[in-house]
C-alpha positions as a printed NumPy array, in Angstrom:
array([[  0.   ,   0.   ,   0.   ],
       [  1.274,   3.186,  -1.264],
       [ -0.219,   6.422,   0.93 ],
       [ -0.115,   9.913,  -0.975],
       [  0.173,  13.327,  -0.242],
       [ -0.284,  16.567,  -2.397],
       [  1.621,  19.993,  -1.297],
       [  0.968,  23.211,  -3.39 ],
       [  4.357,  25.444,  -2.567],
       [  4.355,  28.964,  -3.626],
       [  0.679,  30.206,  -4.98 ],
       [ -2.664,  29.407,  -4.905],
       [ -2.597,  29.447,  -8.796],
       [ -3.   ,  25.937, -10.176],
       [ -1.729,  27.427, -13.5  ],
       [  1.446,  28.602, -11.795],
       [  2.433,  26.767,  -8.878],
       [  4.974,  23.873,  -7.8  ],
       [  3.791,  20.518,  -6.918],
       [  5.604,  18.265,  -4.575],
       [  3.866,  14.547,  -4.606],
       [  5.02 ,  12.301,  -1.563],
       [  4.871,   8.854,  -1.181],
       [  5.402,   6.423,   1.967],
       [  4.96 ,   2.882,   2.016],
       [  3.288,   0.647,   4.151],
       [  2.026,   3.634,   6.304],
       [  5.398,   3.554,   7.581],
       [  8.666,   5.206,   7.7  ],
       [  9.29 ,   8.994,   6.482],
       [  7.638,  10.363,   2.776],
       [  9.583,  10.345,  -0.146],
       [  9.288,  13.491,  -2.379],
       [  8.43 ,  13.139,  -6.182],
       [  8.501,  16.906,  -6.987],
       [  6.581,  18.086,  -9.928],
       [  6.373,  20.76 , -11.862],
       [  3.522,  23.262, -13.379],
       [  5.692,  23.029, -16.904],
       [  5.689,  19.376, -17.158],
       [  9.12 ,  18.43 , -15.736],
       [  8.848,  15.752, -13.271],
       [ 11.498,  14.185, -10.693],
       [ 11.14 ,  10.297,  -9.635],
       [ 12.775,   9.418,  -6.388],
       [ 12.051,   4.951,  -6.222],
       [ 13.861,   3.248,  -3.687],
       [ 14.438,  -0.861,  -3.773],
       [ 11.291,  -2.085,  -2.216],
       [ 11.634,  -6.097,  -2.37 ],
       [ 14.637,  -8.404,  -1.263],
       [ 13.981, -10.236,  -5.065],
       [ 14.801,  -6.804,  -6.506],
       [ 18.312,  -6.274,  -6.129],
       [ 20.389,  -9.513,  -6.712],
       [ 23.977, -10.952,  -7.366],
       [ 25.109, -13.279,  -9.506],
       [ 28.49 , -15.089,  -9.608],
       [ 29.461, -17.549, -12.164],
       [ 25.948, -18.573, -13.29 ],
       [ 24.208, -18.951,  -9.349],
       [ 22.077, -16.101,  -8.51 ],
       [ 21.296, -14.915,  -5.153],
       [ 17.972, -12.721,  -4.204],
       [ 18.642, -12.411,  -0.24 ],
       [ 21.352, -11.204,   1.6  ],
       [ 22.738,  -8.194,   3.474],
       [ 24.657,  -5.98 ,   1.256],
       [ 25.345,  -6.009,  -2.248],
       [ 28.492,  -6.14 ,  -4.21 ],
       [ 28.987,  -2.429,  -5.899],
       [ 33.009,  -3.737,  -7.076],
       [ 33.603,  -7.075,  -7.509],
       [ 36.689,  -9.079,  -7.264],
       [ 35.735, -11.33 , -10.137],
       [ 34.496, -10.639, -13.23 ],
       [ 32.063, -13.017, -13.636],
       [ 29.884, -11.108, -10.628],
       [ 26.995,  -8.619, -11.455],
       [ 24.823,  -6.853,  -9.453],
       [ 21.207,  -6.347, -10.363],
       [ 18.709,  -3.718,  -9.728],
       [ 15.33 ,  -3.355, -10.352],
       [ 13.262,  -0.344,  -9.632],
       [  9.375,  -1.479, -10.39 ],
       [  6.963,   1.742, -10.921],
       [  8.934,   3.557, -13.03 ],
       [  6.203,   6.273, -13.754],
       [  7.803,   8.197, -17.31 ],
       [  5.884,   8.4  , -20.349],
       [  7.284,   6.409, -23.468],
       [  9.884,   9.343, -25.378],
       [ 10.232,  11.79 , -22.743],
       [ 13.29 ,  13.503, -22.155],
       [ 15.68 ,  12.425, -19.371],
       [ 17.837,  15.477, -17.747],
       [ 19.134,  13.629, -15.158],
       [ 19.703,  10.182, -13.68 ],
       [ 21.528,   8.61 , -11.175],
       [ 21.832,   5.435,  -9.138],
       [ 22.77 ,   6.351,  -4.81 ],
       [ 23.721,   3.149,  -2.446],
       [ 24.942,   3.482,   0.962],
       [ 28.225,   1.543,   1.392],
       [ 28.119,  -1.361,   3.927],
       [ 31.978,  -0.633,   5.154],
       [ 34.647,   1.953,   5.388],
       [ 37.388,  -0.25 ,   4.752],
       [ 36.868,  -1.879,   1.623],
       [ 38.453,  -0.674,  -2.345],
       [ 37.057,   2.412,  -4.395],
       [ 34.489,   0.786,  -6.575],
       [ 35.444,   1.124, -10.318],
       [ 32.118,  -0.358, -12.189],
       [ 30.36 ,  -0.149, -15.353],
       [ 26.773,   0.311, -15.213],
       [ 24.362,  -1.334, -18.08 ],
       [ 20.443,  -1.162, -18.064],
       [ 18.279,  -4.12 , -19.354],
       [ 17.401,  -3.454, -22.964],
       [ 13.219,  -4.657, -21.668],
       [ 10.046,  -2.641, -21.987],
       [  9.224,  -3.788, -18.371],
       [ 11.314,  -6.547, -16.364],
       [ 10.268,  -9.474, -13.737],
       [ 12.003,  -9.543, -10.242],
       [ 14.793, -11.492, -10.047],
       [ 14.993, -15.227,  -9.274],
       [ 17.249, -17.872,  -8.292],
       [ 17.213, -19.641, -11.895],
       [ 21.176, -19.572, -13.558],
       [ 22.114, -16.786, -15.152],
       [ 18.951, -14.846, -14.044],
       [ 21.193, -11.261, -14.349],
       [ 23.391, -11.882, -17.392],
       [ 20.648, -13.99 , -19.365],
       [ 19.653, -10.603, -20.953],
       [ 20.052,  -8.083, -23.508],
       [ 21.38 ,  -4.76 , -22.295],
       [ 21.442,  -1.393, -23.399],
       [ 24.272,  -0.186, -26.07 ],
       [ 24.45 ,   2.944, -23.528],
       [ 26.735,   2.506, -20.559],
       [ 28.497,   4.173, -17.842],
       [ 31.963,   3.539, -15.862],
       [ 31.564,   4.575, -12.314],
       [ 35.008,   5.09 , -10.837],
       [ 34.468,   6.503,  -7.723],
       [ 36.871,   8.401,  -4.985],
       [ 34.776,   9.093,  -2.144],
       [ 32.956,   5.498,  -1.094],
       [ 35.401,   4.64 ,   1.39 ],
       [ 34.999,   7.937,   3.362],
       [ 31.705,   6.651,   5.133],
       [ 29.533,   3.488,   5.473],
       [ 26.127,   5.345,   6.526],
       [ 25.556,   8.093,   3.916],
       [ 24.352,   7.637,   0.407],
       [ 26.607,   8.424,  -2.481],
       [ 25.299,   9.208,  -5.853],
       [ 26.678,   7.6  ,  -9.542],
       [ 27.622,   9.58 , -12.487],
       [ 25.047,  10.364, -14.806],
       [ 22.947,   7.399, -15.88 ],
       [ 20.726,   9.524, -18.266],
       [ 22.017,   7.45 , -21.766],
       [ 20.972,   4.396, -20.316],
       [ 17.743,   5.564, -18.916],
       [ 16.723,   7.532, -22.398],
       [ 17.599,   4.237, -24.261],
       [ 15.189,   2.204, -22.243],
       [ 12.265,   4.666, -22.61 ],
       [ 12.359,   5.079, -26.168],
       [ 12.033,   1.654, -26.832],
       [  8.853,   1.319, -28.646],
       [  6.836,  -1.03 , -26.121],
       [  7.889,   1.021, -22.8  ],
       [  5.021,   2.176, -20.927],
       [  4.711,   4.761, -17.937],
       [  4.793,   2.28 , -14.45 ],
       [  7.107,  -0.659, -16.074],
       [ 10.016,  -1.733, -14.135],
       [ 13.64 ,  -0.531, -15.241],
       [ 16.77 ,  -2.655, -14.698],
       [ 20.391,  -1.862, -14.005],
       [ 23.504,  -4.238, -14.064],
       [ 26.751,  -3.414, -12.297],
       [ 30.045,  -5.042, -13.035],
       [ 33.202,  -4.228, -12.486],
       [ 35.893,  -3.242, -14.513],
       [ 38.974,  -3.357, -12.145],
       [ 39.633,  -5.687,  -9.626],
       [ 38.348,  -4.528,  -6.425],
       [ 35.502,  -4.876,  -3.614],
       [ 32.927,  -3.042,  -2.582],
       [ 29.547,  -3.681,  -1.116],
       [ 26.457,  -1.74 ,  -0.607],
       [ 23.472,  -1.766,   1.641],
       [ 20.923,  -4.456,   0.049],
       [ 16.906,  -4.211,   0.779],
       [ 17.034,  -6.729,   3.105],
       [ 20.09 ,  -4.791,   5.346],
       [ 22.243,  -4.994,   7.735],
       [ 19.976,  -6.88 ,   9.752],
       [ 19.166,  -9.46 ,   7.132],
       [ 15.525,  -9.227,   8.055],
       [ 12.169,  -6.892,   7.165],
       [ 12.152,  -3.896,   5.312],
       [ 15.069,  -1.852,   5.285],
       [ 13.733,   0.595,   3.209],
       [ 15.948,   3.511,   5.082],
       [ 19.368,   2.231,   3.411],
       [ 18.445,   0.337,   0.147],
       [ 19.171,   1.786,  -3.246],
       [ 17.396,   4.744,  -4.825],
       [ 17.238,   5.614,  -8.384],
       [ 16.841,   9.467,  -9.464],
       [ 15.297,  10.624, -12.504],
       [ 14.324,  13.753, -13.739],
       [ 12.596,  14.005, -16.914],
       [ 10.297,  16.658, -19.053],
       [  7.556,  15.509, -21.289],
       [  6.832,  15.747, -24.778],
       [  5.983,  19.116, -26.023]])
């Protein structure tokens, strides 16, 4: 159950003013902004909300549950997956921004130094336990290298990618994406390293963890 709330900031015009939509699960936890404008830009803030949505896979075994996530990887045949259902964009709108933000699980592990694909899908399943559930698919020609220099300062803050707005573009043009589908991201690395992030399921391995799981921003404007 998703509760809703409306704030008008600014003016009492509709024509004119700012709209700032907030969402909060369950009837739980704090509200999550999804600010949106009177000129039909939009911002999407979607955080992880099942344990079968973000996933690892090494050699061909996939695993749904656990309490981080491996953001570097010390072998290249391990991928992260992340799914982010409810994506609410209309099919060829206009991405501005994008961005992926985990919360590392440790000071003391490697600067990450990744490459970040999207599923090439109009709308993708949660993950399961069958082989190859993460690399089975097609993924987007658009990709990003996150190389970062700043993960190991803190395990309890979250720290944002580098623009992911290719690979979200790519995924919403494709002729049979619809506004609400779920979008997919694969992380891999490309140096040898390790580094983990908070998972859905968290540190305590148990319930909703909602508070430290990973977020995906988007900002978009819609077709004139």
């Amino acid at each position: 159950n998703v509760l809703l709330r409306v704030l008008v900031n600014g003016t009492d015009d509709p024509a004119t003013a700012a709209y700032t939509l907030r969402y909060q699960k369950n009837g739980s936890g704090g509200y999550l902004p999804v600010p949106v404008g009177a000129t039909g830009t939009a911002t999407l803030d979607i955080t992880i909300a099942s344990g079968s949505d973000d996933a690892q896979q090494s050699g061909t075994t996939v695993t749904v549950t656990g309490t981080t996530i491996g953001a570097s990887l010390d072998a290249t045949t391990e991928y992260v997956g992340l799914r982010f259902p409810g994506v609410t964009i209309p099919q060829g709108a206009t991405i501005t921004a994008a961005y992926l933000s985990v919360v590392p699980s440790s000071t003391s592990e490697d600067e990450p130094s990744v490459t970040i694909t999207g599923f090439d899908e109009d709308d993708t399943a949660a993950f399961t336990t069958g082989a190859s559930n993460i690399t089975n698919r097609t993924i987007t020609t658009a990709s990003v290298t996150w190389s970062s220099t700043n993960l190991a300062a803190t395990g309890s803050s979250y720290h944002n990618s580098p623009s992911l707005t290719t690979v979200v573009q790519e995924i919403v043009d494709r002729g049979g994406w619809a506004s609400g589908n779920a979008m997919v991201f694969i992380v891999n690395e490309t140096a040898a390293s390790h580094r983990d992030a908070e998972s859905y399921d968290g540190a305590t391995g148990v319930g909703d963890n909602i508070a430290a799981a990973p977020i995906l921003v988007i900002k978009y404007t819609l077709p004139a």
